[in-house]
Every structure is written in structure tokens, then in C-alpha cells.
N, CA, C and O atoms as CSV, one atom per row, in Angstrom:
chain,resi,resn,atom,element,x,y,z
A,1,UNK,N,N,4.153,-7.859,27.980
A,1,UNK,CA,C,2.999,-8.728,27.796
A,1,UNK,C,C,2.306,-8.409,26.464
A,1,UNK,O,O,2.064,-7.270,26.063
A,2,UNK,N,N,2.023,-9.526,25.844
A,2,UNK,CA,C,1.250,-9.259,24.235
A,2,UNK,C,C,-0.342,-9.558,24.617
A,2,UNK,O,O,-0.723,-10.647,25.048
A,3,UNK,N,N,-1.212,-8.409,24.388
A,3,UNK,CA,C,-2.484,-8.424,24.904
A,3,UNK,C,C,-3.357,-9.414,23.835
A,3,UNK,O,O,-4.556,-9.560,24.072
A,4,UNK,N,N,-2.890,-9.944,22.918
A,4,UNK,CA,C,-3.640,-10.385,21.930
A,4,UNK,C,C,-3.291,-11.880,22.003
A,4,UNK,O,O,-4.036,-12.844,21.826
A,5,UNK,N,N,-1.924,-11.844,22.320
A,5,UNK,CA,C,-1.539,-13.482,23.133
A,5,UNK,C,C,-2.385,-14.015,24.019
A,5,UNK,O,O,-3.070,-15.025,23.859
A,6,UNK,N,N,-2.307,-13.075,25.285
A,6,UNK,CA,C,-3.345,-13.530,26.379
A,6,UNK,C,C,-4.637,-13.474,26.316
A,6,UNK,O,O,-5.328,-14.109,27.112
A,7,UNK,N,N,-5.216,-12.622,25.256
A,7,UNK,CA,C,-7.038,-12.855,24.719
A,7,UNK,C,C,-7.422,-14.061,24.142
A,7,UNK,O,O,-8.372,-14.764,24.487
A,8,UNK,N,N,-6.603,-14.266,23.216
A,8,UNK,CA,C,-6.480,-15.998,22.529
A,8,UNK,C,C,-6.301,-16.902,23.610
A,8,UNK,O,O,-7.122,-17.812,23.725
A,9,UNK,N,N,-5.181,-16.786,24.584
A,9,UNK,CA,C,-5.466,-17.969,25.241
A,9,UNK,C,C,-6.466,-18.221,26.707
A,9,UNK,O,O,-6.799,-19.291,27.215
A,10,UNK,N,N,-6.743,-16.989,27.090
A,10,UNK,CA,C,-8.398,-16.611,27.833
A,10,UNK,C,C,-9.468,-17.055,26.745
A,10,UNK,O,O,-10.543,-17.318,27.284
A,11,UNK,N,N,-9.475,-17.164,25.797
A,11,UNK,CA,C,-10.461,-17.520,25.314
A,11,UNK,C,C,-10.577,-19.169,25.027
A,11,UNK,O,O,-11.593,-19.855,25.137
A,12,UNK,N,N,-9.251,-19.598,24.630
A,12,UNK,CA,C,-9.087,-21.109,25.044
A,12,UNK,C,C,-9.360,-21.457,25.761
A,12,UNK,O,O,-9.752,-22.606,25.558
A,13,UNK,N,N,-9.462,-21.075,26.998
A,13,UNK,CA,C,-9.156,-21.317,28.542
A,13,UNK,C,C,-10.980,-20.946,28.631
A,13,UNK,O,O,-11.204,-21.883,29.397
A,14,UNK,N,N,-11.854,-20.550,28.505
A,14,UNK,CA,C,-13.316,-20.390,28.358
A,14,UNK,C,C,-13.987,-21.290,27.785
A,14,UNK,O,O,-14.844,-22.057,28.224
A,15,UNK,N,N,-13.317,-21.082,26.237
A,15,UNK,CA,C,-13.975,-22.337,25.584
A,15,UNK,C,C,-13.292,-23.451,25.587
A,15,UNK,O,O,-12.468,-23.291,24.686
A,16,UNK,N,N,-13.158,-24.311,25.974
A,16,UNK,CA,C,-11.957,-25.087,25.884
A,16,UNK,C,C,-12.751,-26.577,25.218
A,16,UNK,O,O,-12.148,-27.302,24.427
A,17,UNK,N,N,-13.561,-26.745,25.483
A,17,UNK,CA,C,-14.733,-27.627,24.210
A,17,UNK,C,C,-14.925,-27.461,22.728
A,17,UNK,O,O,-15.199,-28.263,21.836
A,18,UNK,N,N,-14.670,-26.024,22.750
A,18,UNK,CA,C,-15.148,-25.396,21.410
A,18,UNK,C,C,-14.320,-24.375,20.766
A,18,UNK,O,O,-13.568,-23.684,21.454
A,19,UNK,N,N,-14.414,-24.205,19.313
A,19,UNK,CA,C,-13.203,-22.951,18.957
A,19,UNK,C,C,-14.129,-22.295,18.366
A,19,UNK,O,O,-15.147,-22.845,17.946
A,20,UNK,N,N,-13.878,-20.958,18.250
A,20,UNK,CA,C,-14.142,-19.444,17.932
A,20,UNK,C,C,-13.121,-18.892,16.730
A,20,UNK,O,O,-12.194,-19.411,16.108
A,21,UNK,N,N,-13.641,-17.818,16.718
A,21,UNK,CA,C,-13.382,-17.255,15.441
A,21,UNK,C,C,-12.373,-15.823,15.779
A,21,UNK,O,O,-12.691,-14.945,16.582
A,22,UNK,N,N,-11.259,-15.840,15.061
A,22,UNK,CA,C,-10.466,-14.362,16.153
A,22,UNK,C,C,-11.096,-13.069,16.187
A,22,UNK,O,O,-10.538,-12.164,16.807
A,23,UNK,N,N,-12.596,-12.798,15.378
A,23,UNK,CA,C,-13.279,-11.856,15.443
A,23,UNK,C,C,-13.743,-11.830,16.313
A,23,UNK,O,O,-14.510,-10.878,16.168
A,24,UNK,N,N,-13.948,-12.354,17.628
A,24,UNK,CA,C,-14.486,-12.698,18.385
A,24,UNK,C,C,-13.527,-12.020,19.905
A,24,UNK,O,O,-13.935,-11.418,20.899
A,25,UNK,N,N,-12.219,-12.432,19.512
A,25,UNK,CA,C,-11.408,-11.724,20.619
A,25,UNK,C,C,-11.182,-10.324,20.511
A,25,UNK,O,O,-11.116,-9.600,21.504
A,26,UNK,N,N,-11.045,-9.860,19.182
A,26,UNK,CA,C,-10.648,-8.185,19.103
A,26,UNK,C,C,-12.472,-7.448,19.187
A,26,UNK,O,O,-12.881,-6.313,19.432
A,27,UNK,N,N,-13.133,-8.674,18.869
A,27,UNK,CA,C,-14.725,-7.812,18.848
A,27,UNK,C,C,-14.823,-7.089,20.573
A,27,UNK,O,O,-15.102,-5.905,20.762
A,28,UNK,N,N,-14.527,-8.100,21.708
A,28,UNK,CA,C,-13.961,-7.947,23.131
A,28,UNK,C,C,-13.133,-7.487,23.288
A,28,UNK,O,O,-13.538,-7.140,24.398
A,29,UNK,N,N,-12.045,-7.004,23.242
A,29,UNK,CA,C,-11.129,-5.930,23.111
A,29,UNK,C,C,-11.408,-4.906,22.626
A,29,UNK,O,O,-11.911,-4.242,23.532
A,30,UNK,N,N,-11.391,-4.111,21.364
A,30,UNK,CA,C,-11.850,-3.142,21.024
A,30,UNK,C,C,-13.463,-3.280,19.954
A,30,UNK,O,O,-13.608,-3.546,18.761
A,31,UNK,N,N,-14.220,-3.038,20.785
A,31,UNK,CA,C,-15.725,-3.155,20.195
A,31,UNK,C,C,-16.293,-2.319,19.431
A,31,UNK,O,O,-17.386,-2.436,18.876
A,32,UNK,N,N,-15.295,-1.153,19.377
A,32,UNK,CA,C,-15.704,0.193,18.948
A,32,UNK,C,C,-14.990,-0.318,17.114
A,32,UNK,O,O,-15.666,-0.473,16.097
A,33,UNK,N,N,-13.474,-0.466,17.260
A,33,UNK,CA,C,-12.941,-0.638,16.328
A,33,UNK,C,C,-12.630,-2.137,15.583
A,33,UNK,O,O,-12.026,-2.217,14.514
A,34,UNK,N,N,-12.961,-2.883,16.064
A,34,UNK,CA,C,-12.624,-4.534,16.016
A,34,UNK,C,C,-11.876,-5.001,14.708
A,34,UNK,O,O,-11.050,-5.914,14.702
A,35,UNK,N,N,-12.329,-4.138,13.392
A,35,UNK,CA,C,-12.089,-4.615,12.138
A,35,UNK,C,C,-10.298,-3.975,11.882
A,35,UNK,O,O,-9.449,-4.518,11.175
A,36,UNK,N,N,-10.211,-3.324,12.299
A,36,UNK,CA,C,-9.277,-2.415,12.401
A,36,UNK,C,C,-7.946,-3.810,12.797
A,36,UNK,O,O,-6.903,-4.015,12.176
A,37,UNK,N,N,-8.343,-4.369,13.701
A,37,UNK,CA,C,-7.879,-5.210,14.744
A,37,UNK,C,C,-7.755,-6.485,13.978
A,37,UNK,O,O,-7.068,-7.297,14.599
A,38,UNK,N,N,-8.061,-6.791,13.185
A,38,UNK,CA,C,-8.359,-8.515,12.786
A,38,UNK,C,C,-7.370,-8.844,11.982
A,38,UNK,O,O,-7.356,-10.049,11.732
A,39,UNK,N,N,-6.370,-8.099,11.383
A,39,UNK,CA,C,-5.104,-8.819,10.761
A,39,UNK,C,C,-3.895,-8.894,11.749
A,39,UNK,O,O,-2.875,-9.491,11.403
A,40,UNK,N,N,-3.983,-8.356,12.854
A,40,UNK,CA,C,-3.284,-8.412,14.153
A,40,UNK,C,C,-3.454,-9.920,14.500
A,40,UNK,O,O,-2.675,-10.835,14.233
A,41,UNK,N,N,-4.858,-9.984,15.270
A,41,UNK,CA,C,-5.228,-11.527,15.863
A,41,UNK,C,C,-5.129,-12.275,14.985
A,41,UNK,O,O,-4.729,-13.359,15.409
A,42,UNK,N,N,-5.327,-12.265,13.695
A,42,UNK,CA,C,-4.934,-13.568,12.896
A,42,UNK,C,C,-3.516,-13.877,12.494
A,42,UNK,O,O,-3.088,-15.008,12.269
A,43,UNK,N,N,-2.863,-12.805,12.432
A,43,UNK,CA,C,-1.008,-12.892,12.810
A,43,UNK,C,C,-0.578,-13.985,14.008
A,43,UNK,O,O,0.004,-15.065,14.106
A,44,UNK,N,N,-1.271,-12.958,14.885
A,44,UNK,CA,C,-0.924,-13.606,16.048
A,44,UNK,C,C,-1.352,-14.824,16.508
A,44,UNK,O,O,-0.787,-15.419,17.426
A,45,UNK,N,N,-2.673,-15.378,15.710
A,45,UNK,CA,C,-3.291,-16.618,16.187
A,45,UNK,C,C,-1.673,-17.891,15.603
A,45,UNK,O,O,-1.018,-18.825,16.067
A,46,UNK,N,N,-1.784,-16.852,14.050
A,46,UNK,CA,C,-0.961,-18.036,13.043
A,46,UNK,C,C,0.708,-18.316,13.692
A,46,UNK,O,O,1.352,-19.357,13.566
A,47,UNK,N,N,1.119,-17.126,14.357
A,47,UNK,CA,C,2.448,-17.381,15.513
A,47,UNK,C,C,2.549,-18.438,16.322
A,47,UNK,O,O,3.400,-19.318,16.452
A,48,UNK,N,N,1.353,-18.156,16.936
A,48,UNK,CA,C,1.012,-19.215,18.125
A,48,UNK,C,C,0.681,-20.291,17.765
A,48,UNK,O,O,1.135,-21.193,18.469
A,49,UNK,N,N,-0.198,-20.731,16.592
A,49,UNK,CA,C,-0.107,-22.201,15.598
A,49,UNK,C,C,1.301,-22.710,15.793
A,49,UNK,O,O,1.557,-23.710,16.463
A,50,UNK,N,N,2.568,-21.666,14.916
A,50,UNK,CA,C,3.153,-22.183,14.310
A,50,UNK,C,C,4.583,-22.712,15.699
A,50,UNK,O,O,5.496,-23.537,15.690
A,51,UNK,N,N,4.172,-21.901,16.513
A,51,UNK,CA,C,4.765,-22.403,17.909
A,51,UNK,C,C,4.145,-23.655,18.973
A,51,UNK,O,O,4.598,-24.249,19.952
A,52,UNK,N,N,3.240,-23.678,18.427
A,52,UNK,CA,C,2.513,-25.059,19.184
A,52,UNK,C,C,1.319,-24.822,20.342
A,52,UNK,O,O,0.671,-25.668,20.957
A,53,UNK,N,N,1.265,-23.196,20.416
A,53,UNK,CA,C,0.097,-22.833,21.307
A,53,UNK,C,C,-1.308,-23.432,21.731
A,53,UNK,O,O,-1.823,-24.019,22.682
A,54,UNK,N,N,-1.688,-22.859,20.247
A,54,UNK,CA,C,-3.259,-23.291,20.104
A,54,UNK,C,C,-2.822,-24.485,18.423
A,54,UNK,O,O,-1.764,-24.837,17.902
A,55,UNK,N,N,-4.598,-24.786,18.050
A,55,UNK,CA,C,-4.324,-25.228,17.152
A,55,UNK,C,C,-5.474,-24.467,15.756
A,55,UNK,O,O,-6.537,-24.603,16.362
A,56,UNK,N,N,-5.797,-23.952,14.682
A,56,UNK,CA,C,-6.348,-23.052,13.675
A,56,UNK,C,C,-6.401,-24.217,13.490
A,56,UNK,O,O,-5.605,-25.085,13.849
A,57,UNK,N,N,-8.124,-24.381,12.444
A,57,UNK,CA,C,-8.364,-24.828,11.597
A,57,UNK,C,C,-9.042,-24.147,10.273
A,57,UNK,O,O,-8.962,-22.924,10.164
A,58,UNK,N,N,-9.713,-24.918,9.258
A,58,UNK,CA,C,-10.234,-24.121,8.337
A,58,UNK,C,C,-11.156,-25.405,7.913
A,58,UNK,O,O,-10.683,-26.372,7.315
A,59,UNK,N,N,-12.299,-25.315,8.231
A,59,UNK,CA,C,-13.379,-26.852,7.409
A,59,UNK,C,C,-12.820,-27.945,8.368
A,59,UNK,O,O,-12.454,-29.015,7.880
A,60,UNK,N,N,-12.743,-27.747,9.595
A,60,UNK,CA,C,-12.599,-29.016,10.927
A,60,UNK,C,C,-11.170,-29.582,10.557
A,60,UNK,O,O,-10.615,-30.491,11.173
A,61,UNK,N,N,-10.582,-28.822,9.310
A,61,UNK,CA,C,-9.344,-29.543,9.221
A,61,UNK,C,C,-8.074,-28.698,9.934
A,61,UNK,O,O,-8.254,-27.546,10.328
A,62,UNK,N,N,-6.881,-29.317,10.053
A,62,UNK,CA,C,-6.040,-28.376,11.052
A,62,UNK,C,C,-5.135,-27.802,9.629
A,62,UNK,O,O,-4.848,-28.576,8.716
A,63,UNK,N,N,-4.791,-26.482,9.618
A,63,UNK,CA,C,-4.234,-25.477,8.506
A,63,UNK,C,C,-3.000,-25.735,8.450
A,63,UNK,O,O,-2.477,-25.770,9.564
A,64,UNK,N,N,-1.911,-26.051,7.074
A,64,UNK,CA,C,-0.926,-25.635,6.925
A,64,UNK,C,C,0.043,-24.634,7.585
A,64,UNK,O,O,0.202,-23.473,7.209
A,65,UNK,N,N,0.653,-25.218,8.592
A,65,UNK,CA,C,1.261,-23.587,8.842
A,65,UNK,C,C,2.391,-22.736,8.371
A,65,UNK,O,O,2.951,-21.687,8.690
A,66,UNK,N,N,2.464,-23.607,7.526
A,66,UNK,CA,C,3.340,-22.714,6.125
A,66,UNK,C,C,2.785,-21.882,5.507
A,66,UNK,O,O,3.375,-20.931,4.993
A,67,UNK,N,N,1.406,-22.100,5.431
A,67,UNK,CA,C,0.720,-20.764,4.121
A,67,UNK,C,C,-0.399,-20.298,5.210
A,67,UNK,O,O,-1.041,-20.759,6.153
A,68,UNK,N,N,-0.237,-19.185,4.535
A,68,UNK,CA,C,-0.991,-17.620,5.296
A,68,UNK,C,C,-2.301,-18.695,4.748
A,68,UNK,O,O,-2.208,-19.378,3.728
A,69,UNK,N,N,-3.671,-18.669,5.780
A,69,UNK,CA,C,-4.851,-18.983,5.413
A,69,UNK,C,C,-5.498,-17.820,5.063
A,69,UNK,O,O,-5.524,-16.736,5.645
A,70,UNK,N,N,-6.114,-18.247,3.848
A,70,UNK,CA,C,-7.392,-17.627,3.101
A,70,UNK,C,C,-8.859,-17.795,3.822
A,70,UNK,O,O,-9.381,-18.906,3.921
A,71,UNK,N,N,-9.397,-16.754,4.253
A,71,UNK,CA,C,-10.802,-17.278,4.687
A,71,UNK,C,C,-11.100,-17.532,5.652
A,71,UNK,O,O,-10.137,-17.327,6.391
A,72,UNK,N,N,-12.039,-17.945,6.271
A,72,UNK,CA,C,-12.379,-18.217,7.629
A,72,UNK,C,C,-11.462,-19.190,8.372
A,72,UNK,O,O,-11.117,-20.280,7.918
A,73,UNK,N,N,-11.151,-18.762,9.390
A,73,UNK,CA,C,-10.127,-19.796,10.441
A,73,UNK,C,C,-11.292,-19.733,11.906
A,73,UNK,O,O,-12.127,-18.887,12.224
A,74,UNK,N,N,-10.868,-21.062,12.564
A,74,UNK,CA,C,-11.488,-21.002,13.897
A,74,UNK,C,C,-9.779,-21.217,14.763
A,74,UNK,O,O,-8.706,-21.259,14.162
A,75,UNK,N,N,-9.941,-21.310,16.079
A,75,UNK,CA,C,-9.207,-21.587,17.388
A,75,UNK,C,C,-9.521,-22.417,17.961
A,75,UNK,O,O,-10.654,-22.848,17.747
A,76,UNK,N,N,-8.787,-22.979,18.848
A,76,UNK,CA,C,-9.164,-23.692,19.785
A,76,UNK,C,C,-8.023,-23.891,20.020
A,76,UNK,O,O,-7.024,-23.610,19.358
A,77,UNK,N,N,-8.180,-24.617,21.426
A,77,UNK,CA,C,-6.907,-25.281,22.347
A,77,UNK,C,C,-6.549,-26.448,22.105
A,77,UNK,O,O,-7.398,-27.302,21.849
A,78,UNK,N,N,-5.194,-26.746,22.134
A,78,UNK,CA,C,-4.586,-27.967,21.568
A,78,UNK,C,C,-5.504,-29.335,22.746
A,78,UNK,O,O,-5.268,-30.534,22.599
């Protein structure tokens, strides 16, 4: 089981109106270390993009999933 798979999509599954930011899932997971954590969940968010999971955006628009995003990304559920 990939714990960072199933935080992303518990968190879909919560917000499912609204998308969040993946600082948001490792901040809940490890609270102590979170930053440590944030090129993990954004790997893993951009996997799951590029498999059809969820859907990343960047400015309400939906991201390339060819190129690594620069900058703030949100989540949400397809």
C-alpha cells in the first residue's frame, strides 16, 4: 500500500467540491516534518495525474502532464 496514494485520495474523497494543496496531506501525515515530505506528494500527485486518478491544476487551469509543474499546484477529484 502507498500511504501517500491513499492520503490524496482520502482527501478527494473529503473534499470532493474543492481542491487543496499537497501541503496539506503531508502537513497531516507528518506534522512534525511536512517539508521534508512535499517533493514525495507532488511526485506522487503528478503519477496519479498522469494515470487518470485525480486531476492538478495550476491558475484553475488543468497542468500539462508532460512537464514537471513549477509553483503552486492544487488537487482535486476528477
Amino acid at each position: 500500500m502507498d500511504i501517500l496514494r491513499i492520503a490524496i485520495l482520502e482527501f478527494c474523497r473529503q473534499r470532493s467540491k474543492s481542491s487543496f494543496c499537497p501541503s496539506e496531506v503531508v502537513r497531516r501525515l507528518y506534522p512534525e516534518s511536512w517539508r521534508h515530505f512535499l517533493p514525495d506528494v507532488r511526485a506522487k500527485a503528478l503519477e496519479m495525474y498522469r494515470n487518470g486518478e485525480i486531476l492538478i491544476t495550476q491558475n484553475n487551469e488543468p497542468i500539462d502532464p508532460n512537464v514537471e509543474p513549477k509553483g503552486p499546484i492544487r488537487i482535486s477529484k476528477l
